[in-house]
DRENTORKOL-3810 file (N, C-alpha, C; in nm, 4 decimals):
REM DRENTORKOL-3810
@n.u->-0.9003; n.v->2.7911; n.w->2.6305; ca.u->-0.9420; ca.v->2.6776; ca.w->2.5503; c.u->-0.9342; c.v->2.7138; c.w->2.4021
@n.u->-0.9044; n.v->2.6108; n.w->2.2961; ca.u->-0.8710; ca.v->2.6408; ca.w->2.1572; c.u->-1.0261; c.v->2.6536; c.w->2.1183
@n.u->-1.0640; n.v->2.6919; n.w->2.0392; ca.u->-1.1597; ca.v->2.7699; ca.w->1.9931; c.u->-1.1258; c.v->2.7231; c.w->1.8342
@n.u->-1.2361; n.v->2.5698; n.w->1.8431; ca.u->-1.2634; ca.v->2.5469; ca.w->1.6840; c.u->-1.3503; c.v->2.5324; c.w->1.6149
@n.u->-1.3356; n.v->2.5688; n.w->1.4718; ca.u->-1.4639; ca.v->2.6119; ca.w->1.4024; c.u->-1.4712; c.v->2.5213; c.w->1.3040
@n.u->-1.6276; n.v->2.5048; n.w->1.2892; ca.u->-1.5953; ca.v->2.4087; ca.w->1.1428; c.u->-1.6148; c.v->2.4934; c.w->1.0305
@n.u->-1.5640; n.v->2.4271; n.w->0.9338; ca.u->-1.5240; ca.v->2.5401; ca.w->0.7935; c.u->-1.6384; c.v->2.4607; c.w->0.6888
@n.u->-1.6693; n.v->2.4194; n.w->0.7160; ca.u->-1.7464; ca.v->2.3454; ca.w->0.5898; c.u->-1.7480; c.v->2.1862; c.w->0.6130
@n.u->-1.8819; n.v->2.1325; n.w->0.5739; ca.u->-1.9321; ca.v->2.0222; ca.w->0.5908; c.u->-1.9767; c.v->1.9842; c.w->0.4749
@n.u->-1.9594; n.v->1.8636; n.w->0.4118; ca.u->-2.0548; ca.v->1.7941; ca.w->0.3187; c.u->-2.0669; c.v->1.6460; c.w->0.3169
@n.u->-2.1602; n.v->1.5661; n.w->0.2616; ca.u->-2.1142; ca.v->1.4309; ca.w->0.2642; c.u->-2.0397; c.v->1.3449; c.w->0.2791
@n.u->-1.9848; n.v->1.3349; n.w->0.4054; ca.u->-1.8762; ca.v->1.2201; ca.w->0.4181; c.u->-1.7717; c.v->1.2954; c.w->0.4358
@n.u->-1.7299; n.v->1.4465; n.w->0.4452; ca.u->-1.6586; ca.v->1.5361; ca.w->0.4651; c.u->-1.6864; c.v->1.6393; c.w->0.5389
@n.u->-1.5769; n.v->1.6888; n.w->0.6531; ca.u->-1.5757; ca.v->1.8309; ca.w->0.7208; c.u->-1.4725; c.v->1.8217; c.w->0.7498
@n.u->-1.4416; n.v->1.9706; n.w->0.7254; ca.u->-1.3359; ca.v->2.0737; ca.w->0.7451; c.u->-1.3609; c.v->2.1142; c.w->0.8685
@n.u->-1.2268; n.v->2.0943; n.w->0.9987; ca.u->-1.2437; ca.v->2.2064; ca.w->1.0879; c.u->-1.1318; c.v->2.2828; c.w->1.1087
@n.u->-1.0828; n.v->2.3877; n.w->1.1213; ca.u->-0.9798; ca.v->2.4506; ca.w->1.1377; c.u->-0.9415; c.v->2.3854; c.w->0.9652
@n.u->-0.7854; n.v->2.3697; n.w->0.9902; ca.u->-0.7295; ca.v->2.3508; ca.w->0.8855; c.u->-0.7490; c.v->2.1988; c.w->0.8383
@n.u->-0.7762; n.v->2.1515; n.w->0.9144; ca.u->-0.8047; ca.v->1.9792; ca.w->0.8970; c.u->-0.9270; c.v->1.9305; c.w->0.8169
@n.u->-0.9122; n.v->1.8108; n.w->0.7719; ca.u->-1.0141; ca.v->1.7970; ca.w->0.7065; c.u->-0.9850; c.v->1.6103; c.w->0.7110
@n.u->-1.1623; n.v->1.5573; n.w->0.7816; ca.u->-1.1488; ca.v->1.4786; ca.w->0.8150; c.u->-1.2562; c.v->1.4035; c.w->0.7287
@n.u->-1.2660; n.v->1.2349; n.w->0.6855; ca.u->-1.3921; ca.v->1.2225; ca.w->0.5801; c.u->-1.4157; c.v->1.0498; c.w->0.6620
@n.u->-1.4057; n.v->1.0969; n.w->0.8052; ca.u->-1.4971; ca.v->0.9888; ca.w->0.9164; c.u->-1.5595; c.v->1.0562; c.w->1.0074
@n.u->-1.6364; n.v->0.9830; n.w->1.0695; ca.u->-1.7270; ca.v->1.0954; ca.w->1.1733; c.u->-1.6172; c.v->1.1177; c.w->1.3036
@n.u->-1.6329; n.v->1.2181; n.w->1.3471; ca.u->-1.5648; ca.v->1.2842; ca.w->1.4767; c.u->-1.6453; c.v->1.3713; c.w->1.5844
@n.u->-1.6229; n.v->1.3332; n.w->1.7152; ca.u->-1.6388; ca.v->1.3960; ca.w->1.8156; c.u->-1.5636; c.v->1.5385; c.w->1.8192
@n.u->-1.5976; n.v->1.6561; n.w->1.8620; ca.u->-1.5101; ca.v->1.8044; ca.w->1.8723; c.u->-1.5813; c.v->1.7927; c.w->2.0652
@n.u->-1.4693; n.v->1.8077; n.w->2.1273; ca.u->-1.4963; ca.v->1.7610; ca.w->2.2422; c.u->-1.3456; c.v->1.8986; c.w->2.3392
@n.u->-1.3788; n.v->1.9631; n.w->2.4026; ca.u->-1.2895; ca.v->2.0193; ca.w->2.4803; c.u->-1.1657; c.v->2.1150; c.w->2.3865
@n.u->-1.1955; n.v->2.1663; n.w->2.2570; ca.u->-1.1119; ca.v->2.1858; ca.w->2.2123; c.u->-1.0149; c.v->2.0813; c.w->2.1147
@n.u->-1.0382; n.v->1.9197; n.w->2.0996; ca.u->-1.0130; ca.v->1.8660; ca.w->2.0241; c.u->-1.0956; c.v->1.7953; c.w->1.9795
@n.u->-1.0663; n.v->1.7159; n.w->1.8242; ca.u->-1.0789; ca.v->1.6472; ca.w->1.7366; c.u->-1.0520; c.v->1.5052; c.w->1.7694
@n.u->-1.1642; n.v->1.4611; n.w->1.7920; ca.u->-1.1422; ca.v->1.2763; ca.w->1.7860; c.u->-1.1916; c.v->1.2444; c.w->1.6624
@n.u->-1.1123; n.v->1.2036; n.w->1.6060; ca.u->-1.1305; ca.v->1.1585; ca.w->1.4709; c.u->-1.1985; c.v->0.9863; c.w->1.4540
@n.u->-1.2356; n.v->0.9549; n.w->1.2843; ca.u->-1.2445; ca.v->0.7867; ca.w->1.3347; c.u->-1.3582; c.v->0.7633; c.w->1.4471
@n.u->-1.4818; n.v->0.8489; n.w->1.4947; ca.u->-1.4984; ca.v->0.7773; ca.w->1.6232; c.u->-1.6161; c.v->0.7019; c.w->1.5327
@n.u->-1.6372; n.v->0.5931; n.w->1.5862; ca.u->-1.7424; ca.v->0.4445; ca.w->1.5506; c.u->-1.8468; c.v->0.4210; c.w->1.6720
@n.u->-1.9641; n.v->0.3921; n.w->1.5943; ca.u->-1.9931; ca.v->0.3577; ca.w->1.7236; c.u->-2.0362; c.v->0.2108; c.w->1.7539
@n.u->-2.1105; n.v->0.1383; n.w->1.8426; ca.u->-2.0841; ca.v->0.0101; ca.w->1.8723; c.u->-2.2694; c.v->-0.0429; c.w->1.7979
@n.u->-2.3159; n.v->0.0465; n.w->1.7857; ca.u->-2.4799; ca.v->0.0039; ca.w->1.6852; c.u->-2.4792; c.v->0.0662; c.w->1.6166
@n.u->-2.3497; n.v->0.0799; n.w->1.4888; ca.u->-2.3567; ca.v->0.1837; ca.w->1.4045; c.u->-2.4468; c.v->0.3139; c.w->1.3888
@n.u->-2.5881; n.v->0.3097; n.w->1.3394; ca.u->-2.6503; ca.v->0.3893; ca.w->1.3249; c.u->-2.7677; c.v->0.4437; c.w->1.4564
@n.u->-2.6835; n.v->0.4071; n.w->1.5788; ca.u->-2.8065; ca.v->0.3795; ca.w->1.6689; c.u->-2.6863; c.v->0.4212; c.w->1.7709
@n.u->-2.7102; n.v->0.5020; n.w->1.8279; ca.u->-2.6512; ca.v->0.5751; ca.w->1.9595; c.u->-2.6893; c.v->0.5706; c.w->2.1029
@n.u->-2.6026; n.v->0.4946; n.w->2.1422; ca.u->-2.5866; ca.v->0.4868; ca.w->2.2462; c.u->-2.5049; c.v->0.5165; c.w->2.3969
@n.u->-2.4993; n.v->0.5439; n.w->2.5250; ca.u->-2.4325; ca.v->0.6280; ca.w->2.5616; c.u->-2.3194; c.v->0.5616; c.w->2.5800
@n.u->-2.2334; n.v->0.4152; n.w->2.5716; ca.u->-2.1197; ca.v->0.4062; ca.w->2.5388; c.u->-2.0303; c.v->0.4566; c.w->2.4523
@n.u->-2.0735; n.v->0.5470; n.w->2.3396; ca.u->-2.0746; ca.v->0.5714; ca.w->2.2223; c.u->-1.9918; c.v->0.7287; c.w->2.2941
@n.u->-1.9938; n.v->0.7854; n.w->2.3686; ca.u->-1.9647; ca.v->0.8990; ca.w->2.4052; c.u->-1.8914; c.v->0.9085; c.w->2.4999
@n.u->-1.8276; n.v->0.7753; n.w->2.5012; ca.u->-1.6911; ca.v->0.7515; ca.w->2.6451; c.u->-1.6188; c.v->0.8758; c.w->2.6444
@n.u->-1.5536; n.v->0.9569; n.w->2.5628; ca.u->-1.4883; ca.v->1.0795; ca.w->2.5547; c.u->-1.5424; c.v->1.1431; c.w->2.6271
@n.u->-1.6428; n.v->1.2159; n.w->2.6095; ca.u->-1.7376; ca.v->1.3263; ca.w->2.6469; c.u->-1.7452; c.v->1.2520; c.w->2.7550
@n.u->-1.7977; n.v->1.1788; n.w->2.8651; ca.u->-1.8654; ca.v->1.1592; ca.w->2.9411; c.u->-1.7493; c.v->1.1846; c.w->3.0520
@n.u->-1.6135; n.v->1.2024; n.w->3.0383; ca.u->-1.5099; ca.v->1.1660; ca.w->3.0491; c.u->-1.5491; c.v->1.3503; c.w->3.1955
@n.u->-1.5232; n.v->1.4237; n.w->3.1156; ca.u->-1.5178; ca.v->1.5736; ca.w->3.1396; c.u->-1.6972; c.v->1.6186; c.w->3.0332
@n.u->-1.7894; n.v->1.6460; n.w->3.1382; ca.u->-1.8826; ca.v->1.6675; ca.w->2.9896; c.u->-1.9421; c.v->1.7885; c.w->3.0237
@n.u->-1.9536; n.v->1.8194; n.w->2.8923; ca.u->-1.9720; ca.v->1.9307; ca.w->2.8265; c.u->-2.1269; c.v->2.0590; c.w->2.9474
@n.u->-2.1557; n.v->2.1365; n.w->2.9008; ca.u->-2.3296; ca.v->2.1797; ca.w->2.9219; c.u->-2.4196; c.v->2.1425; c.w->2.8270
@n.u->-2.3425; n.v->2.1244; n.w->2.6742; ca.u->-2.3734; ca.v->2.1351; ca.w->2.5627; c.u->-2.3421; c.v->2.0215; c.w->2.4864
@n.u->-2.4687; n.v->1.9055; n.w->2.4305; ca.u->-2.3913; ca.v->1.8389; ca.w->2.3807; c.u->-2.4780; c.v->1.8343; c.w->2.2270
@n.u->-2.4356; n.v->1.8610; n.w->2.0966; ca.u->-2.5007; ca.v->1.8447; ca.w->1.9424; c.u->-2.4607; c.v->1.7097; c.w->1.8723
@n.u->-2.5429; n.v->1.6690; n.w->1.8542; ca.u->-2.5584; ca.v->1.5393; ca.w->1.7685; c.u->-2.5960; c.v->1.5509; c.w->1.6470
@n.u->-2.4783; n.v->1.5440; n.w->1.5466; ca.u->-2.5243; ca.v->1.5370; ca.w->1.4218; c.u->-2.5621; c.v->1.4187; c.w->1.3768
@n.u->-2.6889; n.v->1.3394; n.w->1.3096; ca.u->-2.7376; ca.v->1.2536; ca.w->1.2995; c.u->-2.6957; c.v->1.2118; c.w->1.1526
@n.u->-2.6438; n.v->1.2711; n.w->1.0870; ca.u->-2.6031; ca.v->1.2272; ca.w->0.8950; c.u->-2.6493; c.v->1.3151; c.w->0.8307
@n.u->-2.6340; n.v->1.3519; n.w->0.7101; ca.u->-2.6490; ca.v->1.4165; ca.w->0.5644; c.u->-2.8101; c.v->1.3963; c.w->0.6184
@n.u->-2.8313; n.v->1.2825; n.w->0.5819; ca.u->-3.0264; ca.v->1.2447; ca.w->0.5968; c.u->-3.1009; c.v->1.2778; c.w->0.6864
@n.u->-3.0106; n.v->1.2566; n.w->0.8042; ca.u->-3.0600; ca.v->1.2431; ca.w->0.9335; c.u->-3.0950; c.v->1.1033; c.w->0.9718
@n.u->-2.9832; n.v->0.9828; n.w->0.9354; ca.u->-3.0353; ca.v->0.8337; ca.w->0.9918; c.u->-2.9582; c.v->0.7515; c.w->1.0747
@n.u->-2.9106; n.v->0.8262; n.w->1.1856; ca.u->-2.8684; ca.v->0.8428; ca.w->1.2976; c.u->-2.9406; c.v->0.8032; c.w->1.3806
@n.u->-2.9811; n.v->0.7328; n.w->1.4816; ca.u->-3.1088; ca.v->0.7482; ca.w->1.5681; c.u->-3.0530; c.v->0.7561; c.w->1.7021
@n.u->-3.1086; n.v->0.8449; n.w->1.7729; ca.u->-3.0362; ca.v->0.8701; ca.w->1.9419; c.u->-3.1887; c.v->0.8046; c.w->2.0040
@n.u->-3.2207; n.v->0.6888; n.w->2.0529; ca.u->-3.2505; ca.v->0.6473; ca.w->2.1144; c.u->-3.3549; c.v->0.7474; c.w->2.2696
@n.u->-3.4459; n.v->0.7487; n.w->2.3314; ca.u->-3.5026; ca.v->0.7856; ca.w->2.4260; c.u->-3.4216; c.v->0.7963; c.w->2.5847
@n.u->-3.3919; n.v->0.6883; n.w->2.5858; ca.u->-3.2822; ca.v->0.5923; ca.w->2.6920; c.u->-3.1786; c.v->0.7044; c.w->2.6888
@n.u->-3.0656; n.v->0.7080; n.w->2.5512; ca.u->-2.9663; ca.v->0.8086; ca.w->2.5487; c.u->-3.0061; c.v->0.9262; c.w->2.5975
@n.u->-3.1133; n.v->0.9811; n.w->2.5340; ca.u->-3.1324; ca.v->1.1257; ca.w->2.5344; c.u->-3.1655; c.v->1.1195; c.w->2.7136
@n.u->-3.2075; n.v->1.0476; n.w->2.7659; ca.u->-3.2489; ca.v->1.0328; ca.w->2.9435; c.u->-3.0956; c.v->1.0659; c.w->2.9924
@n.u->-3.0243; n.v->0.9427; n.w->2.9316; ca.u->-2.9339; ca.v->0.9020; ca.w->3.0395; c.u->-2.8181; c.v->1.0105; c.w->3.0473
@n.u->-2.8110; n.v->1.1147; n.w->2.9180; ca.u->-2.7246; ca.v->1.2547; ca.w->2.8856; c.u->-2.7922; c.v->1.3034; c.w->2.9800
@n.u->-2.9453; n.v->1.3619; n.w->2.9632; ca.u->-3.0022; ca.v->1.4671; ca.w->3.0780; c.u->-2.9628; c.v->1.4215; c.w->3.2068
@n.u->-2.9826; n.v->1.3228; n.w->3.2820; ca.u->-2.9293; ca.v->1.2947; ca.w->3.3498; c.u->-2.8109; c.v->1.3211; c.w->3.4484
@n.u->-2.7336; n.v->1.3122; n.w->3.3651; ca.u->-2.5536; ca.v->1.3328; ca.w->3.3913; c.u->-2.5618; c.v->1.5410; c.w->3.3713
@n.u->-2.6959; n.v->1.5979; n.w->3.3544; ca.u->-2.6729; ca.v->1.7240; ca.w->3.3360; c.u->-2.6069; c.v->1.7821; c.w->3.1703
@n.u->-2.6158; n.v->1.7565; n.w->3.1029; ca.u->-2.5840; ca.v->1.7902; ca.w->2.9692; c.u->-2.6865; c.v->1.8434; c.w->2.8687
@n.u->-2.7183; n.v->1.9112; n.w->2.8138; ca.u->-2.8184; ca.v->1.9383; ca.w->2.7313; c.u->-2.8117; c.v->1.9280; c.w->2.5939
@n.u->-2.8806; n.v->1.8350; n.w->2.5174; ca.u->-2.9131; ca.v->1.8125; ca.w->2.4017; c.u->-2.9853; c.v->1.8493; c.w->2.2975
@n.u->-2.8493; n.v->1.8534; n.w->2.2029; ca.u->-2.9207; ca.v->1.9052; ca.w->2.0701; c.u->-2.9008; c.v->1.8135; c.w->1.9518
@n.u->-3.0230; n.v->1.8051; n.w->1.9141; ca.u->-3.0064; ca.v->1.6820; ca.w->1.7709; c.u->-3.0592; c.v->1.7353; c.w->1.6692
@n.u->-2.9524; n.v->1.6945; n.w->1.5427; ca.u->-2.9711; ca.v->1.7566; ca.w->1.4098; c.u->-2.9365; c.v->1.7052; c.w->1.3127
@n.u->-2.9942; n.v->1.7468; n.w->1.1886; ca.u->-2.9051; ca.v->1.6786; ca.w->1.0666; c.u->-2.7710; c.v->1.7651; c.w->1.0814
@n.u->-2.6781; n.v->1.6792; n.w->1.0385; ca.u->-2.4999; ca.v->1.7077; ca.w->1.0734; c.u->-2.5164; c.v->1.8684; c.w->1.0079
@n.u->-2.5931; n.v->1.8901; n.w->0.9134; ca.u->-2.5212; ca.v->2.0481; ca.w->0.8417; c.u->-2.5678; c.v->2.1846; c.w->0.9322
@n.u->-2.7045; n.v->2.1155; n.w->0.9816; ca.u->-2.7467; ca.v->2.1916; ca.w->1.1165; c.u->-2.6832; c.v->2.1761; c.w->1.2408
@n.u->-2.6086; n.v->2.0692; n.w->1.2645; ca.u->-2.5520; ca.v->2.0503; ca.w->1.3634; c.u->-2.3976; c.v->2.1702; c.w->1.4003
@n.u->-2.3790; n.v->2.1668; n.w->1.2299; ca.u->-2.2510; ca.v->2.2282; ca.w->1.2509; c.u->-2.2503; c.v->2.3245; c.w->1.2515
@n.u->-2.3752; n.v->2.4260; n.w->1.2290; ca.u->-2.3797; ca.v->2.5558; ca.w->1.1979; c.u->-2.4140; c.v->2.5727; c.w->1.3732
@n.u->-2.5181; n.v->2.5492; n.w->1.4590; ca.u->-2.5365; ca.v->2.5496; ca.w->1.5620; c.u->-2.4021; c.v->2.4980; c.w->1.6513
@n.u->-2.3183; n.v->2.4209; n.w->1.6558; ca.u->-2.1805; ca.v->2.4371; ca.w->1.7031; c.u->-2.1258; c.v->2.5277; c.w->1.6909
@n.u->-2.0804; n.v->2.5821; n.w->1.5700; ca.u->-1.9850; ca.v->2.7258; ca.w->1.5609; c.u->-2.0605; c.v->2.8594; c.w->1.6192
@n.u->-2.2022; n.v->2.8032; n.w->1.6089; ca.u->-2.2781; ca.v->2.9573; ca.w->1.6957; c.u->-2.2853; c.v->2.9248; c.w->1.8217
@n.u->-2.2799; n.v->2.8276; n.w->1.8999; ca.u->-2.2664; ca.v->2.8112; ca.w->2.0285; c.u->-2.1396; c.v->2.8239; c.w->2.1129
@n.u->-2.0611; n.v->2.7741; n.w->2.0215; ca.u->-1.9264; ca.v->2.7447; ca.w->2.1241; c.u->-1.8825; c.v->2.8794; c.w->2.1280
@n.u->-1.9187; n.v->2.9683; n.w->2.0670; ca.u->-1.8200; ca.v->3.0865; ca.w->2.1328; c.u->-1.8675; c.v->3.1613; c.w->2.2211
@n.u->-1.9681; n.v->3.1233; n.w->2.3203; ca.u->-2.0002; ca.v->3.1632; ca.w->2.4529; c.u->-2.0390; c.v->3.0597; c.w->2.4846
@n.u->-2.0566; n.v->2.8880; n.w->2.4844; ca.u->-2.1280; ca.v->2.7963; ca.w->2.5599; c.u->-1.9945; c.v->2.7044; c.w->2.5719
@n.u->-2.0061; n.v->2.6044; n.w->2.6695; ca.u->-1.9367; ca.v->2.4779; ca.w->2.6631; c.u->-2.0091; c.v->2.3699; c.w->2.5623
@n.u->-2.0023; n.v->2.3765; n.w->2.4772; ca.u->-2.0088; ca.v->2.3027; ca.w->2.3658; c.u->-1.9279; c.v->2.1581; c.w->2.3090
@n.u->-1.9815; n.v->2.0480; n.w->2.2734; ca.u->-1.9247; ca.v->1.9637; ca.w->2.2731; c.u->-2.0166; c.v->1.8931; c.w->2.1196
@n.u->-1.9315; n.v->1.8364; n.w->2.0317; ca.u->-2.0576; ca.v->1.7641; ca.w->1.9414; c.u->-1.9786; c.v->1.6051; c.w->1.8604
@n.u->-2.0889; n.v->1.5343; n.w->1.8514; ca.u->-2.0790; ca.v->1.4002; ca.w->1.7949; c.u->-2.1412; c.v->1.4311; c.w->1.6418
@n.u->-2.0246; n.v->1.4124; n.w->1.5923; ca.u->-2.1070; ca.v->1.4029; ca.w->1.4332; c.u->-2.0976; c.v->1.3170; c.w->1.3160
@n.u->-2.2098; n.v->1.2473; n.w->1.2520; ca.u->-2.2169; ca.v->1.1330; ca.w->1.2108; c.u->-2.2116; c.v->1.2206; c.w->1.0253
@n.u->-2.1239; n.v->1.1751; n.w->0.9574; ca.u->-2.0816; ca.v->1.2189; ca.w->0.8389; c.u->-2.2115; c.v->1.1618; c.w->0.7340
@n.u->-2.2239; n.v->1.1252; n.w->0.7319; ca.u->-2.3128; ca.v->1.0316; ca.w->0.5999; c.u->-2.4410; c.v->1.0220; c.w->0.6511
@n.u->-2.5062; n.v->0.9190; n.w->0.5302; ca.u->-2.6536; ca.v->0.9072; ca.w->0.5425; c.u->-2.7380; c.v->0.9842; c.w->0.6026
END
């Protein structure tokens, strides 16, 4: 499996590998879904993670924004445990530092919300 790292994060911007993307993206199996939206903008829900749910992870990090105004819902966080996945929620800069320290011994998977 490709083995990617993020290089740096800031407002409305992250670097992973050589790429550099300034919308929020899923890092899911070794790739980059770029562009991903979700359907209650700031409010997450588990349609929101059709990718992942697809093949999912052990590991799943939720970066919630710069602020942290993201909201993952009770329901979500159930309906992930559920399906067996374990959750981690963070502001995105914590999110990303805890991704690059996980994935290189965990199945790791993360949703990350760029802004606010």
């Amino acid at each position: 499996m490709v083995e990617l790292v993020i290089e740096k994060y800031e407002f409305g911007r992250i670097k992973i590998g050589d790429a550099e993307y300034t919308r929020d993206v899923i890092i899911h199996k070794g790739r980059v879904y770029a562009d991903w939206w979700r359907k209650e903008g700031h409010n997450l829900v588990p349609e929101d993670l059709e990718i992942i749910l697809k093949d999912p992870p052990s590991i799943l990090i939720i970066g919630t924004g710069y602020s942290g105004l993201m909201k993952v819902p009770k329901e979500t966080i159930k309906f992930l445990e559920d399906k067996g996945i374990k959750i981690i929620i963070e502001r995105t800069a914590n999110a990303c530092r805890r991704f690059n320290e996980l994935s290189k011994r965990e199945d790791v998977s993360a949703a990350l919300h760029l802004t606010c």
